[in-house]
N, C-alpha and C positions, 0 to 999 in steps of 0.2 A: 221781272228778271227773266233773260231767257233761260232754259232749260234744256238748249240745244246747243253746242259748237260751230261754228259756221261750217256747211256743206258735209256735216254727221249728223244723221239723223241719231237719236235717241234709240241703244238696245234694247227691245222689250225683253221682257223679266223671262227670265228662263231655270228650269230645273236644273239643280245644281246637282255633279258628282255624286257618287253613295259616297266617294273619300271625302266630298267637303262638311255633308250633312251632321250635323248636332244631335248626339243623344239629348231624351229630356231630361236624363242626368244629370247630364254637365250645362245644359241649358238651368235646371232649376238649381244647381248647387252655385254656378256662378251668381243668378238672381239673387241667392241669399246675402249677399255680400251685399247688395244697397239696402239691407236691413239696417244696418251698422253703418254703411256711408249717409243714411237716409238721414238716421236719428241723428249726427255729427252734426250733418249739417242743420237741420231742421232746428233740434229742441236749442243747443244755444244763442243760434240766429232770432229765435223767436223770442226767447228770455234773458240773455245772458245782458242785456242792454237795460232791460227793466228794473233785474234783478240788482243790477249796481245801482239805479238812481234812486230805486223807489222801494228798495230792502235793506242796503248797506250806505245812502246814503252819499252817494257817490258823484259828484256835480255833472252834469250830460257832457259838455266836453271831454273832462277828465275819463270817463266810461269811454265815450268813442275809443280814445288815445289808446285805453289800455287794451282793447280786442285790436285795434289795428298794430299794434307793436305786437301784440299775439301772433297776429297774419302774417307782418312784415319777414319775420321768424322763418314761416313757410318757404318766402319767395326765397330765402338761402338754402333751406335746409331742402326743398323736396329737386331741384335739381343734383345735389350727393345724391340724395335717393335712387334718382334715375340712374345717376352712374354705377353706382352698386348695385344693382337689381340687374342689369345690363351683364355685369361682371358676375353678377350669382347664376347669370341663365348660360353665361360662356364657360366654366366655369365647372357648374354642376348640373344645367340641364334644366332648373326649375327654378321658379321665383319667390316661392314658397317661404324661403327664410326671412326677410324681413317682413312679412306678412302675419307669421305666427307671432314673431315678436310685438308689433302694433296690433293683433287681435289681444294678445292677451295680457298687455302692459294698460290699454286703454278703459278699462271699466276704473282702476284704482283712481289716474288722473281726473276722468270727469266724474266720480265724485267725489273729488277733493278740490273741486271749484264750484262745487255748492255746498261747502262745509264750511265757510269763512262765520266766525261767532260777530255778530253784529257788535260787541260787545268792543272790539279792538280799535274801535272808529273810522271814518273813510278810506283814511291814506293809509294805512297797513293792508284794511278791506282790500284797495283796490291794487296794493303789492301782490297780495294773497294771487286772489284770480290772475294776474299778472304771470303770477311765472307757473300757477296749474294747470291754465287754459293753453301755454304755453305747451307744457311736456304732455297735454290733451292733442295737443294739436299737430306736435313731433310724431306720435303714435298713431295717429289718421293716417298720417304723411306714408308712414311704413305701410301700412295696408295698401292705401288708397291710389299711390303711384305702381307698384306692380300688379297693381288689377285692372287697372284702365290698359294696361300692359298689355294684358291678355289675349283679347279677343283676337287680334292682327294674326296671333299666331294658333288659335283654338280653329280658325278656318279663313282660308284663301274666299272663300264667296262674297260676292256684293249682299246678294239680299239672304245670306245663313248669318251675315254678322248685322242685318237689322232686326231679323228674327233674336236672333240672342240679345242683343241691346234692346227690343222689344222689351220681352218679358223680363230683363232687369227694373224694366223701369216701371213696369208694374208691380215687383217688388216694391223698386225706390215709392210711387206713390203711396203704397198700403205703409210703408213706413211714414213715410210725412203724416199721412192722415192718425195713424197708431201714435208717433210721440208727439204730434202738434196737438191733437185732443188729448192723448192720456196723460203728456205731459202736464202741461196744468192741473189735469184733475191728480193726478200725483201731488201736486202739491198741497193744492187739497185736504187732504187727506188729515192732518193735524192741524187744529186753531192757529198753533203756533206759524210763524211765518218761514222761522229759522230751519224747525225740524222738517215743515212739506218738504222743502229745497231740496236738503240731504237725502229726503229718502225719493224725490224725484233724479237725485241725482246717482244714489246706488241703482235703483230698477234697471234707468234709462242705461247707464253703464254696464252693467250685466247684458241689457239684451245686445246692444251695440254688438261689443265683444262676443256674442254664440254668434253670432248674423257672420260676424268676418271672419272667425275659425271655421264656418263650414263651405266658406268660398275658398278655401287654402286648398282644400281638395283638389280643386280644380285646375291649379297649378302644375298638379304632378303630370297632366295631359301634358301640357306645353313642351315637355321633352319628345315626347312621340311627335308632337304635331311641328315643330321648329326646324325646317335645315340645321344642321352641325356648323355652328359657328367657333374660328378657332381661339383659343383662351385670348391670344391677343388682341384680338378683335373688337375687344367690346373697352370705351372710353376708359383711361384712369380715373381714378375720383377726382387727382388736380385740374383736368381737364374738364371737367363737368360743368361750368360754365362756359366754357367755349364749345362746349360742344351743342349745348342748347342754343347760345346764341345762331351757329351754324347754323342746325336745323330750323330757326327762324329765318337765315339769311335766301338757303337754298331753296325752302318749300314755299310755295305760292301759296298755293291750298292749306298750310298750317296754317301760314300768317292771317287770311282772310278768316279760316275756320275761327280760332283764336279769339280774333278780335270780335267777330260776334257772339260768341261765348262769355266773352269776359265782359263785354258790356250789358249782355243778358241776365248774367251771374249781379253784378252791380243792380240792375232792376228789381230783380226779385229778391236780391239780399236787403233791398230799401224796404219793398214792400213787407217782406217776412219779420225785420227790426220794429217795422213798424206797427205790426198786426197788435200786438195789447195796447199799443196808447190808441190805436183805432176804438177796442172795446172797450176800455174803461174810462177814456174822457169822450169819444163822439158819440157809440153805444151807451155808453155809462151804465156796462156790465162786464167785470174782469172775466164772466163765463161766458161770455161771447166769442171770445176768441178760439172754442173749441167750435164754435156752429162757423165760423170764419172760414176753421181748416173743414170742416165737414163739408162746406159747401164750394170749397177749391178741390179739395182732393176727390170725395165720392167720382165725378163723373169722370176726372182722370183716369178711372182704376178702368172703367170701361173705354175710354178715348185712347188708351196708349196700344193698345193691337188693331185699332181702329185707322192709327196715325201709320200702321204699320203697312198696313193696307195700302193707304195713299200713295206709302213711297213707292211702293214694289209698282204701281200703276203711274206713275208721276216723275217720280224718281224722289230722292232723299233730299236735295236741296231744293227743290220747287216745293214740297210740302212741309221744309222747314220755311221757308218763308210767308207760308199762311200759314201758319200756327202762328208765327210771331205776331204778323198781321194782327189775327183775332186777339189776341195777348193784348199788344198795346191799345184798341180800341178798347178794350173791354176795360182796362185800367183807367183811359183818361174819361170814363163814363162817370167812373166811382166820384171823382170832382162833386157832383153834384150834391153827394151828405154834406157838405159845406152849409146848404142852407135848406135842406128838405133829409136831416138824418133820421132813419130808418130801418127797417128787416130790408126793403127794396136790395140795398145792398150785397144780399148773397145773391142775385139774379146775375150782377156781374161780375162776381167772383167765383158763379159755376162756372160758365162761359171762358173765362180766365182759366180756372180751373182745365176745360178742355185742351185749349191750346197750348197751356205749359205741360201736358202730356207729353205733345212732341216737340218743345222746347228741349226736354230733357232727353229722348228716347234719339230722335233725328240727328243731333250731333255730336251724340254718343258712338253713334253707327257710321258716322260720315268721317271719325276720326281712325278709325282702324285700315280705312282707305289710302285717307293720308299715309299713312305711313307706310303700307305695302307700298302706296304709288314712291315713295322715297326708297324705299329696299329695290322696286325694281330698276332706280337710275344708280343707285349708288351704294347701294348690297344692304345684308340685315345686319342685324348686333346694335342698333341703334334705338329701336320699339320704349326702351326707358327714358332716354335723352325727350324724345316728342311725351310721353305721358309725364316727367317730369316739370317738363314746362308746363303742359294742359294742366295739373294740379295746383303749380303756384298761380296762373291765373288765373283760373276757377276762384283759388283761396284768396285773391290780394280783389280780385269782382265782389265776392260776398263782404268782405272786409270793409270794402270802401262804404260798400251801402251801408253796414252800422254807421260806419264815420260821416256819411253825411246826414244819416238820419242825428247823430251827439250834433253835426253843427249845425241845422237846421232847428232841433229844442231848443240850443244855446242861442240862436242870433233871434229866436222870435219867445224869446225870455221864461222858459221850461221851468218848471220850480220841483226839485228832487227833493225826496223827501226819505225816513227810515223808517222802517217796518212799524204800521199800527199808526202814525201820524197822519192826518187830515189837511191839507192842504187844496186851494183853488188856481187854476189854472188861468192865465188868462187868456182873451178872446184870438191873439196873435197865436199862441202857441198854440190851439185849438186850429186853425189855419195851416200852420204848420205838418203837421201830426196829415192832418186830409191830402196836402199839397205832395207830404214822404211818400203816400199810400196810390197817389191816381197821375197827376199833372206829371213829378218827375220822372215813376218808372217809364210812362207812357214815350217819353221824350228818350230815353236811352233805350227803348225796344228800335223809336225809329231811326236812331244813328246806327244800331246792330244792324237795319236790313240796309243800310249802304254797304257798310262793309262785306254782307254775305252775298252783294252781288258781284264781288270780285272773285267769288271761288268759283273754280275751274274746272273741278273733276265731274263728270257723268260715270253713269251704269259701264257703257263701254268701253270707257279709258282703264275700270279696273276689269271687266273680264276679258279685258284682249291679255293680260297678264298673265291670264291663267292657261292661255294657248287656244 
């Protein structure tokens, strides 16, 4: 992919304003917010799939269905979001309000979708998580769209908003790695199978919710640092669908960013659904799956200001496209426990590990561009409309991957079972389970780098903006 505009050379990186520069304040009070995005994402992605088949009982199909009607939820609800978040910053200055609201509504809902009594049988089970996972997932939505929000308007810089998307996502990592190990060993924690759940599910929910109330802080900047946008300005909430579709239709650079995100989001939501049926039928150890996340995450925590590095020398889209690169190589490697399984395996899932560093950091940072580059053709008030959509895809990528990993068990003949029951798998659905975790991410990392060689923006397209 070029890296260059035809007859613009590429702006080397240069020292930004004292006006654009990021206290560590407001650098590490934002980070704390993918404490709480981290865990969202992470601990139900990793269990929430298991937990219905192979705790409550729940047929693999039927599981997919009920986390993706969960998601599908999002794809309506988190564009309102944008529009109201839009309208709270026009308005009142800050984005801050439905933020507190989703910080502190969301510990009750996740865990009251690890609280379902095995006792009520499948189909209530799988109502239960059905509509908790649900008002779990309304209350992300409130956080999680006016925080992506943010950055656009926390600083006009190219390389102060990869710095800040940096070190979020070395948050975001120490999160993954905190509730993708503690989570399980939380469960842990009592014989019973019923009560780990619950009390994996109160912890994880408390920390969530402190992670996102201390990124609400950081909202209160946005009124200093935002032009005065006037009350009218910012979408109706009826309009909120058309207004995202818009900024699908006008932005080049959304549309491209987007779609390798979402297809990215889809890979590693396979891979993450997939991580315990990797350890307890390929490893054939349910504590595997904490040395899984140990040896994805640990060298991340060092690879993500590493990736940071790259861009500021490279730029942001040339060094998101090897990160991906290494990504999918390093997935379609894994194929190989198919018939030599083994430890071998964390070797390519450190490596992995690396590269979804800047998976996540790289166009985290490339989307704050977006949208200035959209305010400077066609003015601001609009920062919610673009994070709105970026959240429902994000959420309907992760989404899909549970759902092919439920129809992938179901079509190579997955046998669920209820907590303390013994059951054998057979050799297809062992095929399967390998095929979720290496072959298909592998194969949608490389339709994502088609599409990210359609984006457009360089270093210089956004500091000519700045004068």
């Amino acid at each position: 992919m070029s890296n260059e505009a035809p007859g613009r050379p590429e702006a080397a990186a240069s020292t930004p304003p004292a006006s654009a520069r990021l206290t560590r304040g407001t650098i590490a009070r934002y980070a704390a917010g993918s404490l709480g995005t981290g865990g969202f994402a992470t601990l139900p992605g990793l269990v929430l799939t298991y937990y219905l088949t192979d705790s409550l009982g729940v047929a693999a199909l039927a599981a997919g269905l009920v986390i993706t009607l969960a998601k599908v939820w999002d794809v309506v609800v988190d564009p309102v979001i944008g529009a109201l978040t839009d309208r709270d910053l026009a308005r009142h200055g800050s984005r801050r309000r439905l933020m507190l609201v989703g910080a502190c509504s969301i510990p009750v809902f996740f865990a009251l979708t690890f609280a379902v009594p095995p006792a009520v049988g499948p189909v209530v089970a799988a109502i239960w998580v059905l509509l908790a996972f649900t008002l779990t997932a309304t209350a992300f939505s409130l956080f999680q769209v006016p925080y992506i929000a943010l950055p656009a308007e926390l600083t006009p810089d190219y390389d102060e908003r990869t710095r800040l998307l940096t070190w979020r996502v070395v948050v975001l990592t120490l999160a993954i790695l905190l509730f993708g190990a503690g989570g399980p060993a939380l469960r842990r924690t009592s014989d019973d199978p019923v009560t780990g759940y619950l009390v994996m599910g109160i912890v994880a929910g408390v920390v969530i919710g402190l992670g996102m109330l201390v990124a609400t802080t950081v909202a209160r900047r946005a009124r200093a640092k935002t032009a005065a946008t006037p009350a009218g300005s910012a979408p109706a909430v009826r309009e909120h669908f058309r207004e995202g579709i818009r900024s699908l239709r006008r932005s080049a650079p959304f549309r491209a960013l987007l779609a390798t995100f979402v297809l990215q989001a889809l890979a590693t939501g396979l891979m993450l659904a997939g991580a315990q049926y990797v350890a307890t039928w390929v490893l054939e150890s349910e504590a595997a799956v904490e040395l899984l996340f140990v040896a994805l995450i640990a060298p991340a925590l060092f690879a993500a200001p590493a990736w940071g590095v790259v861009a500021r020398r490279i730029g942001k889209e040339r060094a998101f496209a090897i990160a991906s690169t290494v990504f999918g190589v390093a997935a379609l490697s894994i194929i190989g426990v198919l018939w030599a399984p083994g430890d071998w395996i964390y070797a390519p899932v450190a490596v992995a590990g690396i590269a979804y560093a800047g998976m996540q950091s790289l166009p985290m940072a490339m989307l704050p561009d977006v949208i200035s580059h959209d305010e400077a053709a066609h003015g601001p008030g609009r920062a919610g409309a673009f994070s709105g959509v970026w959240t429902a895809g994000e959420t309907v990528g992760f989404a899909l991957g549970a759902t092919a990993l439920s129809l992938i068990l179901a079509t190579t003949g997955y046998v669920s079972s209820i907590a303390g029951e013994t059951v054998v798998q057979p050799d297809a659905a062992i095929t399967g389970i390998v095929v979720s975790f290496s072959l298909a991410p592998a194969a949608l990392i490389a339709l994502s780098l088609l599409a990210l060689r359609r984006y457009p923006l360089r270093r210089s397209d956004i500091q000519s903006q700045q004068g």
